[in-house]
VOPAGU-2260 file (C-alpha; in pm, 1 decimal, decimal comma):
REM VOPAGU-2260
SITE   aa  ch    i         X         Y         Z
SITE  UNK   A    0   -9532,1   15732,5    4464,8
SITE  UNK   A    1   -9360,6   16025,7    4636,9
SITE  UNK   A    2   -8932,0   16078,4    4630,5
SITE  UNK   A    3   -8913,8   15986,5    4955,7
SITE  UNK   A    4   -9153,7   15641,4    4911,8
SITE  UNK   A    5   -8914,9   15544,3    4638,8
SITE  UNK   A    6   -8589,9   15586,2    4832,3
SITE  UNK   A    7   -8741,3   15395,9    5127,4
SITE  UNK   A    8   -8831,3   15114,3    4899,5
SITE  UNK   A    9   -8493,5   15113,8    4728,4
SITE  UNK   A   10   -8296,0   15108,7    5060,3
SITE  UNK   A   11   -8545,0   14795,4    5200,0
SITE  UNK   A   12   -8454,8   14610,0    4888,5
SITE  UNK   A   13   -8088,5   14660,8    4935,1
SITE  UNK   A   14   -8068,7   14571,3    5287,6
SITE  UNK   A   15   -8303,5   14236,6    5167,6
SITE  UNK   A   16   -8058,9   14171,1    4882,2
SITE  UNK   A   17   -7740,1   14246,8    5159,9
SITE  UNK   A   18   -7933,1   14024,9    5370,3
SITE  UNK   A   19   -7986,6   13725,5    5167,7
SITE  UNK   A   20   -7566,3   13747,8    5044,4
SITE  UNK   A   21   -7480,8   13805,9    5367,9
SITE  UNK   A   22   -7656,9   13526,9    5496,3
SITE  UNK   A   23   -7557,0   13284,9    5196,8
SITE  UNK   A   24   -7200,0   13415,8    5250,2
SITE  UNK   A   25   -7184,4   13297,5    5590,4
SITE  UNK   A   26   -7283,0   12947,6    5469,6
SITE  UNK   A   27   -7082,8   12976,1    5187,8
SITE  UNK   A   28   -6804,9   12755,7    5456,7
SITE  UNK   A   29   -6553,0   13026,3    5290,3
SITE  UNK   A   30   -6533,2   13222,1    5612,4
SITE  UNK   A   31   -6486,9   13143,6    5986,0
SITE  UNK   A   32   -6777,4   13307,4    6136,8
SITE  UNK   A   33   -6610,7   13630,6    6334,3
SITE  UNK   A   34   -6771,0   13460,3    6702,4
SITE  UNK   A   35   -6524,0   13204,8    6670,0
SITE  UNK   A   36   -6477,2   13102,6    7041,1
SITE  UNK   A   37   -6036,3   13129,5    7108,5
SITE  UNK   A   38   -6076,9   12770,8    7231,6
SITE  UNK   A   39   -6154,1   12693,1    6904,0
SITE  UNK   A   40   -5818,4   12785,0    6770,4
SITE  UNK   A   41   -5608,2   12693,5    7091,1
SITE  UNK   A   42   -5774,1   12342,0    7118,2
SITE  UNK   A   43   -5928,8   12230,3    6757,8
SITE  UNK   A   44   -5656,4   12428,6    6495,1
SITE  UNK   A   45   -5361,7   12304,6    6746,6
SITE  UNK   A   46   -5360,4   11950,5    6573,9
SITE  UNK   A   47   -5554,2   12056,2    6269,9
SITE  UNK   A   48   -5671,2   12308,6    5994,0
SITE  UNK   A   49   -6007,9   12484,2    6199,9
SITE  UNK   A   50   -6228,2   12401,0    5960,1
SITE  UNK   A   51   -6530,9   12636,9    5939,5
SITE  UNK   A   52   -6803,7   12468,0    6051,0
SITE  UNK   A   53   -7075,6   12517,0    5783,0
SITE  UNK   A   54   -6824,7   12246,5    5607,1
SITE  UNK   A   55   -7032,4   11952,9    5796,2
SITE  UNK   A   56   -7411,4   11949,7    5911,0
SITE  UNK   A   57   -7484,8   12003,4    6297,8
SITE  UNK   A   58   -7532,8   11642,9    6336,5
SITE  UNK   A   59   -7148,7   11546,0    6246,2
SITE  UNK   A   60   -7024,5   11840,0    6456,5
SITE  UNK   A   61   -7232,2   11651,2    6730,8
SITE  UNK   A   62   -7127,9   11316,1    6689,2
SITE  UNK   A   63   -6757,6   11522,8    6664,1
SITE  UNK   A   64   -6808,5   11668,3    6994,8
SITE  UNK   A   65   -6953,7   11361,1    7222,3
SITE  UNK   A   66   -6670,0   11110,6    7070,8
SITE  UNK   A   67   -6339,2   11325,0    7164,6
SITE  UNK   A   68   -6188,5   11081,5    7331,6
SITE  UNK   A   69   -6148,3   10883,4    7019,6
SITE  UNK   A   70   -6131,9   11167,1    6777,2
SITE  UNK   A   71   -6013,1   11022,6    6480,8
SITE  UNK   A   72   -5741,1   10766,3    6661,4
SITE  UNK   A   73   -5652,1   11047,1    6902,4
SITE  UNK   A   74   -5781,8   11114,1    7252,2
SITE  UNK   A   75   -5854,5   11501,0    7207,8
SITE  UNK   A   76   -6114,0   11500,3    7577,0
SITE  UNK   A   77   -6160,2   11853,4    7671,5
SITE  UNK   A   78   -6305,3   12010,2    7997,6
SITE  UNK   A   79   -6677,3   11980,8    7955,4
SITE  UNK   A   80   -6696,0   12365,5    7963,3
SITE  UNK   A   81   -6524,6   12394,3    7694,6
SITE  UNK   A   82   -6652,4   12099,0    7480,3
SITE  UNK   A   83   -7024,6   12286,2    7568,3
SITE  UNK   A   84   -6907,8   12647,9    7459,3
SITE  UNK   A   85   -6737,9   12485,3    7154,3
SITE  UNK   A   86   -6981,4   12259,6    7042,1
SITE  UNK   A   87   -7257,4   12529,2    7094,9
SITE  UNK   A   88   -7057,0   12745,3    6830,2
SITE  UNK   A   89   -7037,0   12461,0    6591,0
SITE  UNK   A   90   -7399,9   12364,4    6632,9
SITE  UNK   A   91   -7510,0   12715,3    6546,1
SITE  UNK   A   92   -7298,6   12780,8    6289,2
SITE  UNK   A   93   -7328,5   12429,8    6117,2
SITE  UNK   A   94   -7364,5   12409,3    5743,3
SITE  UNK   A   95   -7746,2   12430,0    5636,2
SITE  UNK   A   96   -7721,0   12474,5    5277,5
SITE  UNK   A   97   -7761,6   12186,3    4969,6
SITE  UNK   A   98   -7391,0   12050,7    4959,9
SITE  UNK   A   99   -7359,7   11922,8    5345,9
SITE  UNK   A  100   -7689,1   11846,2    5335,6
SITE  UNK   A  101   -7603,8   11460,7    5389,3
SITE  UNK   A  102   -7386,7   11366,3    5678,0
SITE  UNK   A  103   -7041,3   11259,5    5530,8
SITE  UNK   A  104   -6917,5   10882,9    5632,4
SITE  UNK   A  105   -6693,9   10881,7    5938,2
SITE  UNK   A  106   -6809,0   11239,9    5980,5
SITE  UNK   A  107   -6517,9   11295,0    5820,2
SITE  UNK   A  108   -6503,1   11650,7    5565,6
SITE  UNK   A  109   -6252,5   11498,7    5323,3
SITE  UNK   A  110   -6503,7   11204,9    5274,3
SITE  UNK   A  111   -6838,8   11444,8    5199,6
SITE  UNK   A  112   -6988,9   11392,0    4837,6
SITE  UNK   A  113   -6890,7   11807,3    4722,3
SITE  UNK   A  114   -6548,6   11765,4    4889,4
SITE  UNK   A  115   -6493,3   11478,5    4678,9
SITE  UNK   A  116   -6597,7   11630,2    4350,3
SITE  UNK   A  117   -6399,5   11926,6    4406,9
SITE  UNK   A  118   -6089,6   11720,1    4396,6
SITE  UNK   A  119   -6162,8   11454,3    4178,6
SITE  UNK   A  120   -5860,6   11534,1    3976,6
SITE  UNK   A  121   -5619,7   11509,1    4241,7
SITE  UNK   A  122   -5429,4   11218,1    4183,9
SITE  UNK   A  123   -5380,9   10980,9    4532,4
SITE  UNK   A  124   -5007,1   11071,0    4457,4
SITE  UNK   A  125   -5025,9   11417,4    4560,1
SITE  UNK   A  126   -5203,6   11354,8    4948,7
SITE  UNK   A  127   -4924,1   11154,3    5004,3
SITE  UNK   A  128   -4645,7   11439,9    4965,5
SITE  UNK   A  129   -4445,7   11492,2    5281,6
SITE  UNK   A  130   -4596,5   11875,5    5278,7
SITE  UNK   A  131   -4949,2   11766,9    5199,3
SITE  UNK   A  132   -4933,6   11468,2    5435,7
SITE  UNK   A  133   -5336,9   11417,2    5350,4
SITE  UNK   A  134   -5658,6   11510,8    5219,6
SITE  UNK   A  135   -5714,1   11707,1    5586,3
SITE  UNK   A  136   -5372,2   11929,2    5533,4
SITE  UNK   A  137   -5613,9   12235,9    5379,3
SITE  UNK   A  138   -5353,0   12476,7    5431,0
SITE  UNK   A  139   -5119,7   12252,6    5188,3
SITE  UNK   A  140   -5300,3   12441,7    4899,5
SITE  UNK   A  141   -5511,5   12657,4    5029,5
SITE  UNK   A  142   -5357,5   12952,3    5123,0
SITE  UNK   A  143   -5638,2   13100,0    5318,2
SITE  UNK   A  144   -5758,0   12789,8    5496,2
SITE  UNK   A  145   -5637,5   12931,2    5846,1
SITE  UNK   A  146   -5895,6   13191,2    5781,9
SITE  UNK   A  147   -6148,5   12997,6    5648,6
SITE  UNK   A  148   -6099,0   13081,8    5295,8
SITE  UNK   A  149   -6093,5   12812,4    5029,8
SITE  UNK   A  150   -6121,1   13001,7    4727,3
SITE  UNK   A  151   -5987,4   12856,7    4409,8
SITE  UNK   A  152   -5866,8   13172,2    4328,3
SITE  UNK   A  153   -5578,1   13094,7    4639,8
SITE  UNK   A  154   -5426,3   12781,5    4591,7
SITE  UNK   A  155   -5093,4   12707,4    4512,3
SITE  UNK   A  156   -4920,4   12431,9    4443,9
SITE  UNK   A  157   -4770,8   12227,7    4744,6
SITE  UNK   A  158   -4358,9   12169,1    4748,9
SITE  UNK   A  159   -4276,7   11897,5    4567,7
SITE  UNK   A  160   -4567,1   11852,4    4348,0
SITE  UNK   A  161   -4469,5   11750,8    3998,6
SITE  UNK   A  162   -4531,3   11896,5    3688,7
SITE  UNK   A  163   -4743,2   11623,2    3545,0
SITE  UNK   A  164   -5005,5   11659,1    3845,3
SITE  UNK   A  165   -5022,9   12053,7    3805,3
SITE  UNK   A  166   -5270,3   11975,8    3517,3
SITE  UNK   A  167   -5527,5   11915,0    3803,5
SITE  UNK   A  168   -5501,6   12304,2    3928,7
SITE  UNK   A  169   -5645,7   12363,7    3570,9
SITE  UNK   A  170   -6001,3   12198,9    3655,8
């Protein structure tokens, strides 16, 4: 195998290996995908965390979509331009991968199986805190969530959390 051979064949694997993190990255639900349409954030993240939208499969962000008018006990209706442009962006950038897999009840992220798990050790208590509010107030602990970014290396505790419920941080 000549020099240059070699080099070709190291750069192809690298850009496969970039490929297949970049690609599990992206449905990692960790990061808002950079198309994020602005009537995304003006409409959806006006009332609500904008959740990324690998955090549900395509057919909850559909069911989502078609039932605004009764959006959770809220009439959120949109123009159908923009319902189409949004829903288009959640469609494509659904979540794919093993853990939203099965569509949650209610459609509802904070009742999926994984989102479950990962707070199992929140006690009921602590979604009831005036800054937490609920199990949909991301942004109560997660200091990235307006960004997509759930990391458990950025959470913090919400105000008014007491001591004895800290030990859950420690899972």
């Amino acid at each position: 195998m000549t020099p240059t051979s070699r080099i070709l064949r190291s750069l192809l694997a690298v850009t496969a290996g970039l490929t297949v993190l970049s690609a599990a990255h992206a449905d990692s639900g960790r990061l808002l995908p950079r198309n994020q349409p602005a009537a995304y954030t003006q409409e959806c993240a006006a009332c609500h965390t904008a959740y990324p939208p690998g955090m549900l499969p395509a057919r909850s962000w559909q069911r989502i979509m078609t039932g605004l008018d009764q959006h959770y006990g809220t009439d959120a209706s949109l123009d159908a331009a923009t319902v189409q442009q949004i829903g288009t962006w959640l469609q494509a950038n659904a979540g794919t991968y093993k853990r939203v897999a099965e569509e949650p009840p209610q459609d509802r992220i904070t009742r999926s199986a994984w989102f479950e798990r990962k707070h199992r050790n929140i006690e009921p208590a602590v979604w009831k805190l005036p800054s937490v509010k609920s199990a949909a107030n991301c942004a109560a602990c997660h200091t990235g969530a307006d960004k997509g970014d759930y990391s458990d290396d950025n959470l913090r505790f919400p105000a008014g959390l007491d001591a004895r419920y800290r030990r859950a941080w420690d899972d």
